[in-house]
Structure formats: structure tokens, C-alpha cells
C-alpha positions in Angstrom: 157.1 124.3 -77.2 156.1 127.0 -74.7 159.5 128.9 -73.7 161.6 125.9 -73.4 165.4 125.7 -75.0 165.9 122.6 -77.5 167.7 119.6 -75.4 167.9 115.8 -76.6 166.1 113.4 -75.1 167.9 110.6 -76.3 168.6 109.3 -73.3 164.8 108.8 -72.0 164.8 104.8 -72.3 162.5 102.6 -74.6 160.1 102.8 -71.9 159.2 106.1 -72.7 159.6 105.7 -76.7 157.3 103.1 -76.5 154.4 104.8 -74.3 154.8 107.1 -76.8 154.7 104.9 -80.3 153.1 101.1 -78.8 154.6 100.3 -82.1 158.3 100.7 -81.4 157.6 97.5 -79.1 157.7 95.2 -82.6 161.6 96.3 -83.3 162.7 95.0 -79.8 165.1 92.1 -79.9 165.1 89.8 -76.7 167.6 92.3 -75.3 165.2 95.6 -76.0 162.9 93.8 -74.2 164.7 92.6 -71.1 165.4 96.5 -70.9 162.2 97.6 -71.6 160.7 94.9 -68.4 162.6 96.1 -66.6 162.1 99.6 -66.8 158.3 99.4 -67.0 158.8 97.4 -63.3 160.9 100.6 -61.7 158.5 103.0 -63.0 155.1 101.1 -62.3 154.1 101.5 -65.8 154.5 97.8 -67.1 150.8 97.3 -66.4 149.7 101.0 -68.8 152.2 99.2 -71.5 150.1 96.5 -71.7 146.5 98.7 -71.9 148.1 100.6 -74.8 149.2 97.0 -76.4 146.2 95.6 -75.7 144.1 99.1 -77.4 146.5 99.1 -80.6 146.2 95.8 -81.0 150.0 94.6 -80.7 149.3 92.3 -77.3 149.2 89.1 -79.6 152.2 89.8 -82.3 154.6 89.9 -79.1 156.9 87.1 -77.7 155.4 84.9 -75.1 157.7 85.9 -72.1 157.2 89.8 -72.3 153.2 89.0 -73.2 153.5 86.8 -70.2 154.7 90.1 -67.4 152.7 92.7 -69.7 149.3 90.5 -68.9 150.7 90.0 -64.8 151.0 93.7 -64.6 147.6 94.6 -65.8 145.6 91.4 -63.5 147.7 93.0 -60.7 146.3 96.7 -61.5 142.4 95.4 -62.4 143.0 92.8 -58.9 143.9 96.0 -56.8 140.9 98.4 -59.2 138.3 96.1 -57.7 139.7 95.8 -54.5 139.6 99.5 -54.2 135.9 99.9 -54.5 135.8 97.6 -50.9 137.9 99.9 -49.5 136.2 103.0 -50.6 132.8 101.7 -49.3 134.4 100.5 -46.3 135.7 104.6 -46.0 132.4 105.5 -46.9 130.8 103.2 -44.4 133.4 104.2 -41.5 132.7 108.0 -42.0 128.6 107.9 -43.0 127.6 108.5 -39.3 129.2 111.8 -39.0 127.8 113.1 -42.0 131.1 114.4 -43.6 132.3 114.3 -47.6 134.8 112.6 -48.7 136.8 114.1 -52.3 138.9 110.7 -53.3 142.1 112.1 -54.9 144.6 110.7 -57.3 144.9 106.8 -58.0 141.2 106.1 -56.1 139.4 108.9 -57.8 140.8 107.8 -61.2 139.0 104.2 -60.4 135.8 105.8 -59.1 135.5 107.9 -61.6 136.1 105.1 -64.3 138.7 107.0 -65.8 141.7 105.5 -68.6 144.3 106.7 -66.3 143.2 103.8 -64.1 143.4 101.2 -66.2 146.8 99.6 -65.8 147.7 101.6 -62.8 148.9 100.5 -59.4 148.7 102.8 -56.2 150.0 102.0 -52.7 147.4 103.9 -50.3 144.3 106.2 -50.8 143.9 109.7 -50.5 141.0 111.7 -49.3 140.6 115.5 -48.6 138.0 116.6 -46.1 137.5 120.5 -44.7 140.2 120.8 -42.1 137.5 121.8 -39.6 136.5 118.0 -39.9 139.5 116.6 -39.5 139.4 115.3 -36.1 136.3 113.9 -35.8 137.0 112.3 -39.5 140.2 110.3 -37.4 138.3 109.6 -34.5 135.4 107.7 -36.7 138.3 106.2 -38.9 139.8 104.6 -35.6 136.7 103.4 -34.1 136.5 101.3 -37.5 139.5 99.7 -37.5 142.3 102.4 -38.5 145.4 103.6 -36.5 147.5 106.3 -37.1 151.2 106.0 -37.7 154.5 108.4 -37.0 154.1 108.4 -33.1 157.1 110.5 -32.7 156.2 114.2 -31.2 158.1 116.0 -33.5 156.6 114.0 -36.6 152.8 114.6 -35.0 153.4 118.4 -34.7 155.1 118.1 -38.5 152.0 117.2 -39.8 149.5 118.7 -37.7 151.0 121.8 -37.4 152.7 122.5 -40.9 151.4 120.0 -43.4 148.0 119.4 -45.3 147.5 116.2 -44.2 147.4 114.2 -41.1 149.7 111.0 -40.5 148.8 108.3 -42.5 146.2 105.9 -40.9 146.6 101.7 -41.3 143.7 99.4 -41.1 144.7 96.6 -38.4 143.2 93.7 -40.4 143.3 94.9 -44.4 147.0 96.2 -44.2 145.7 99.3 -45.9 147.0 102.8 -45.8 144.6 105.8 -46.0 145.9 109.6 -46.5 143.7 112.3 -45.2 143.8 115.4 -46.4 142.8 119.0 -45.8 144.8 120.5 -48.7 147.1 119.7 -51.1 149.8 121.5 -51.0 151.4 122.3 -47.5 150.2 125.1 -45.4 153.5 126.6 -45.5 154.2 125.7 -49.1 155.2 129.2 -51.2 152.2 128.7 -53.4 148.8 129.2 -51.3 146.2 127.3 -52.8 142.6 128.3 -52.5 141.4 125.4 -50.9 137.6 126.4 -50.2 137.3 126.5 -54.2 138.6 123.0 -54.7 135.6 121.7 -52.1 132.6 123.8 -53.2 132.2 121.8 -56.5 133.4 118.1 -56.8 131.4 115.6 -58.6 129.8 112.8 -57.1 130.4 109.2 -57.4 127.6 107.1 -58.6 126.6 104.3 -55.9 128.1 106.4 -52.8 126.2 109.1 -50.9 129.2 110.5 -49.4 132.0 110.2 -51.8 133.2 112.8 -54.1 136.1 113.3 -57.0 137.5 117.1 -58.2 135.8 118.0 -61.4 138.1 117.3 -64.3 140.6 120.9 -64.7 140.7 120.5 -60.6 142.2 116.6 -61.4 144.8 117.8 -63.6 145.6 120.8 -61.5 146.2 118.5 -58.1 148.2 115.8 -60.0 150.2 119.0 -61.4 150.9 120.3 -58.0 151.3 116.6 -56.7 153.9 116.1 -59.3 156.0 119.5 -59.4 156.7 119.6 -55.6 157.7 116.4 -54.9 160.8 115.5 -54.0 160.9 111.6 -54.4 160.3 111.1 -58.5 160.4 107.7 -58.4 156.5 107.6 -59.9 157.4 110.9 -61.4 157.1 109.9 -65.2 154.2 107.7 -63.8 152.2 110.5 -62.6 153.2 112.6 -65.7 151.3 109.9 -68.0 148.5 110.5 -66.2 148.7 113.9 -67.0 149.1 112.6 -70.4 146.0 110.5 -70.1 143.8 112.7 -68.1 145.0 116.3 -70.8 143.7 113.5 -73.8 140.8 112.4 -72.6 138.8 115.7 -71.0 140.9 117.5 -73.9 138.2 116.0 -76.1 135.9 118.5 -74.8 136.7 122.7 -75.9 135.3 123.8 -72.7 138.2 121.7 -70.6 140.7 123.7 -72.1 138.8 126.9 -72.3 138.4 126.8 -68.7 141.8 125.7 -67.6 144.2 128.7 -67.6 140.9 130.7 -65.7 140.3 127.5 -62.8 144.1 127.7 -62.3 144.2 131.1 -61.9 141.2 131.2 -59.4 143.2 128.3 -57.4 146.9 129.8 -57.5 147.9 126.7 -59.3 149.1 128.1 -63.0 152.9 127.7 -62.3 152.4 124.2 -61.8 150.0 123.9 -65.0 152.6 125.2 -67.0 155.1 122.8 -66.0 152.7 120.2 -66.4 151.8 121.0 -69.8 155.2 121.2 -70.9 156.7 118.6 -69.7 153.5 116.1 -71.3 153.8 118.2 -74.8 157.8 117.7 -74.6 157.9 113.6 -73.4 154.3 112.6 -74.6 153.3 114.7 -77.5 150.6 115.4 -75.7 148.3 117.7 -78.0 147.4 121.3 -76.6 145.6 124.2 -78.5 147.5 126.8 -79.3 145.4 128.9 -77.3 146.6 127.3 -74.6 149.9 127.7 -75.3 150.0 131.5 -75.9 148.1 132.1 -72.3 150.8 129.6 -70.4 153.3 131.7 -72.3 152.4 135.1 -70.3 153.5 133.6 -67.4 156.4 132.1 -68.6 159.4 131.8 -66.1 162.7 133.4 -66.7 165.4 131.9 -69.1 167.4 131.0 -66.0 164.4 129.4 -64.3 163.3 127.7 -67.4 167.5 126.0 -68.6 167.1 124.7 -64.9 163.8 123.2 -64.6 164.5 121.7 -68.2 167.8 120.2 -67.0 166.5 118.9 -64.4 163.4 117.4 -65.0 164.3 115.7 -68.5 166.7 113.7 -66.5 164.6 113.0 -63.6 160.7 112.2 -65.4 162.5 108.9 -66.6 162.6 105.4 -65.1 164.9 105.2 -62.2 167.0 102.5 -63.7 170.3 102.9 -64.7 169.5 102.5 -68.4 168.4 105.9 -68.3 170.7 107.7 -66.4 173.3 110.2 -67.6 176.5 112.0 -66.1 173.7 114.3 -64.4 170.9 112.2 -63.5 171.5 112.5 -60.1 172.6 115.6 -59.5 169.0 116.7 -61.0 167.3 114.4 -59.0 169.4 116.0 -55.5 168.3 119.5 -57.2 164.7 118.4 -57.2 164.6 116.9 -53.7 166.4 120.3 -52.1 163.7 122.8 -54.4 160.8 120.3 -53.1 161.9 121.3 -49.6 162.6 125.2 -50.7 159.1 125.6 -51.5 157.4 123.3 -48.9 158.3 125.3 -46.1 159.6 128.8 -45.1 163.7 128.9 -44.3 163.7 129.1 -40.7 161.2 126.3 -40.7 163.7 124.4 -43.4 166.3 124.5 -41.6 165.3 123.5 -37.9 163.5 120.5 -40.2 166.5 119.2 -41.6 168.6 119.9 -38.5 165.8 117.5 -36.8 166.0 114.9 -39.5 169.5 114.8 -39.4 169.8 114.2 -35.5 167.1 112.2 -34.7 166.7 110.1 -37.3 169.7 108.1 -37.1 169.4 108.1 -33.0 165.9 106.3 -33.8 168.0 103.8 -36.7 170.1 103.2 -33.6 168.1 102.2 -31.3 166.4 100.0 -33.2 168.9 98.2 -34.8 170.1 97.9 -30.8 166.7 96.5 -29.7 167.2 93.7 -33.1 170.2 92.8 -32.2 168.7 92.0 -28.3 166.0 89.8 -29.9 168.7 88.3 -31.8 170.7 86.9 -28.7 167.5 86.0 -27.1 
């Protein structure tokens, strides 16, 4: 392992042990797999159980009732997989007139692309990153088809406009669905700077679209690695780590991924985040890496006191949220977590008048809503 001190991970749930080994699933008594259910449901990984049951050929020697959510979870994931291609085209459509390109990130690229981290996977929204020079007339052509923006507060509009890489997230009127736009991917005033322009010069197009785009594959990895490691809310953290897992397996088949890896995320400013990445898939995944690899990640290894942190932290918190899992420190790494995500999203001054902000106004707004209920409710 690349720098990291020895710590047991026998607390990470059967989830995890059997993502890891599909075969663990035939020792489960009805009990194991009430547990297991349930902790495939909190993570939003029941329905990539069921594509690795399905490819070791275990789906038919299981019980009828787990078979019967393990199948559920992956027609919900292939429902919402075909559903997504009508609301790409419908983005594609919306946006065709003004001639801009779209780069689909995350859960809609993984589908475009017709990669195996889709397969099995559910998503709430998707996420697109256009050059911030575009943005504007990208919303305006989004809301003449249908679209509205959301967070109408001033102080949330100038938080995102102002500070963050994205704009407020955009709902269609008659689909219900949500659509990120981006113009980075990490915050503007996030410590790490990331070069951007590089990221847009070369993604690879979709087949069927003229205007749709994915990253290339080491610029996947390297987004989901910075989405991952400065998040805050880990709910979909192990999630998103197995399809690092999937994504490292898959383009790993090819040398030249991994020989160009370290390099791309050293041109992008993104190799603190790889290294996490990587060791965090290697340590709960097995996930195989050349040693090659693993000797260039270790020049830029963090110090001791860095490293005993992040490992504390983030072997309690990349687990399923469900109390199964949890041990006397769970959520004391999970606070950790959420108060570093904020450390590095922003610069101090800016921290603190944010949380200051939060911490007024938010429950003023809870207020007066819950007041303008209750009026309805006399009514």
C-alpha cells in the first residue's frame, strides 16, 4: 500500500465484502442478507450487486426475496440508463442553435459512453461543463426550452456565480429533471487550481450526437477523484469510489492509461486527489495498480500526520451510511470530512462569512416557511 499505516477494516459491512468477493453472497443466512439489502439501498449500490451476480454467475443460486430487490435495483438503473439518452438529446437539442459543446460528466457520461460503471447505477441529475464564457447564453437557451433555475435567494445566486464552478441547478417544468452546468470542477476558490482549458481541448465525442462530448478516460478518473475527495456529504462516497474501482479496471486494461496518468494529473493539478483515489480503491477494492504507479504516487506522498488522518477518516466514512457499519468514530470522521470539504473549497475569510450566512439565514428562511404552512393549514 502507498504510504498508508495498517488499520482493520473489519468494520466495513458485508456490502463491501461482497462487492469485493460476489461469492461471500452464498454464506449469507436470511439475517446476512436483510443486512446486506439494506445496506446496498443506503449506499445506491444494490443495483451494481446485482451486475456482478448476474457476471459471476451467482444471480440464480440466491434466495427468491434478495433475487427479487437485486433484479428491482438493476430494471430501476437500465429504466433511468434509457431514459437518460432522451434527456441528453433533449440537452443536445435545447443547446444546438447556439452552437456550443457540451462535456457530459459523471453518471451521464458513464451511459453515453457505454461504460460498466453504468450498468447498475442510479444518478439523481446530469452534469455538463461548458467554457465559462458560454455560460450565460448556455442558461438562457436551457430556459427557452423548458428549464428554470433554482436557489433564488441573492446570497445563494452570488454563491454560485461568484465563487463556485457551477451555476444553480436548472429543473425542467414538465420532466421533473435536474441539470448541473458546469464551468469547472472544482470551485474557483478551491485550494487546488485546476487547469480547466486542458480538460476542454480534448474530450471524445459521443457517437449519434454532434454536440455532445465525455473527458477522455485518465480525465474521467481524475474528475470523479476530485468529485469524490472534496465532498463533504459521503453519502454516495463508497458509491463513487466503485466507480473508481470500475473505471481503474476497465481503462487499466490498456498500459498507455496508466502510463499517462501520473503525467495528465500533473498537467491538470489533480495528483493529490489521484493518490487518494488510488489508495483508497487498492485498500477497499483490491483494485490492481502497477507498481510503477505506485512508486510515482509515492513521491508525493503526504506527511505521516496527514496520511493517520485521512486514513482514520475516510475508512470509516467510504462505507454505507447505515448503522451496521458505524463505529465509536464514524461520525466524528464524517464531521472531519464535511469541515476539510469546506477548508479547501474556499479561502478563510470567505469560510467564515459563508457559515456565519448559513447559520443565520437559513433557519430565518425554515421559519418563515414553516409560518406560511401552518397559514395554509388554518385555511
Amino acid at each position: 500500500m502507498i504510504c498508508w499505516p495498517v488499520a482493520s477494516m473489519g468494520n466495513e459491512g458485508v456490502l463491501v465484502q461482497c462487492l469485493r468477493d460476489p461469492r461471500a453472497v452464498l454464506s449469507l443466512d436470511p439475517s446476512g442478507w436483510d443486512l446486506l439489502i439494506r445496506q446496498g439501498r443506503r449506499a445506491n449500490l444494490l443495483g451494481k450487486l446485482a451486475v456482478l451476480l448476474l457476471d459471476s454467475g451467482l444471480m440464480s443460486l440466491l434466495p427468491a426475496s434478495p433475487k427479487a430487490h437485486l433484479l428491482s435495483a438493476l430494471k430501476m438503473a437500465e429504466r433511468q440508463n434509457a431514459a437518460i439518452h432522451w434527456e441528453v438529446s433533449r440537452i443536445s437539442e435545447a443547446l444546438r442553435t447556439i452552437g456550443v459543446d457540451i462535456i457530459l460528466l459523471k453518471g451521464a457520461a458513464y451511459v453515453l459512453a457505454g461504460l460498466p460503471s453504468s450498468r447498475g447505477r442510479t444518478f439523481s441529475d446530469v452534469d455538463i461543463l461548458v467554457r465559462k464564457s458560454e455560460i450565460i447564453d448556455v442558461e438562457s437557451a436551457l430556459m427557452i426550452h423548458g428549464w428554470q433555475g433554482s436557489h433564488h435567494d441573492e446570497y445563494d445566486q452570488r454563491y454560485y456565480r461568484k465563487w463556485m464552478h457551477e451555476i444553480p441547478p436548472m429543473l425542467h417544468v414538465r420532466r421533473g429533471t435536474t441539470i448541473d452546468v458546469h464551468h469547472g470542477i472544482l470551485p474557483e476558490t478551491a485550494r487546488i487550481q485546476v487547469n480547466t482549458q486542458a480538460l476542454l481541448d480534448c474530450p471524445l465525442p459521443v457517437n449519434g450526437f454532434h454536440n455532445i462530448f465525455v473527458l477522455k478516460p485518465a480525465d474521467m478518473v481524475l474528475h470523479s477523484a476530485a468529485h469524490l475527495f472534496h465532498e463533504g456529504e459521503l453519502d454516495n462516497g463508497l458509491r463513487d469510489l466503485a466507480d473508481l474501482d470500475t473505471m481503474l479496471r476497465h481503462f487499466g486494461v490498456e498500459q498507455s492509461f496508466w502510463f499517462g496518468l501520473v503525467p495528465r494529473a500533473r498537467e491538470l493539478g489533480l495528483l493529490r486527489p489521484l493518490y487518494y483515489a488510488l489508495v483508497f480503491s487498492m485498500r477497499i477494492f483490491n483494485t490492481p495498480c502497477p507498481q510503477s504507479v505506485v512508486a510515482e504516487l509515492k513521491a508525493i506522498c503526504p506527511s505521516w500526520v496527514f496520511r493517520w488522518l485521512m486514513n482514520a477518516c475516510y475508512t470509516r466514512a467510504l462505507r454505507p451510511n447505515h448503522a451496521s457499519t458505524h463505529t465509536g468514530g464514524t461520525w466524528l470522521a464524517r464531521k472531519a470530512l464535511y469541515i476539510r470539504s469546506h477548508w479547501i473549497k474556499m479561502p478563510v475569510r470567505l469560510l467564515v462569512w459563508h457559515l456565519l450566512h448559513k447559520a443565520i439565514k437559513t433557519p430565518a428562511k425554515e421559519n418563515q416557511f414553516n409560518t406560511q404552512n401552518k397559514k395554509l393549514d388554518a385555511q
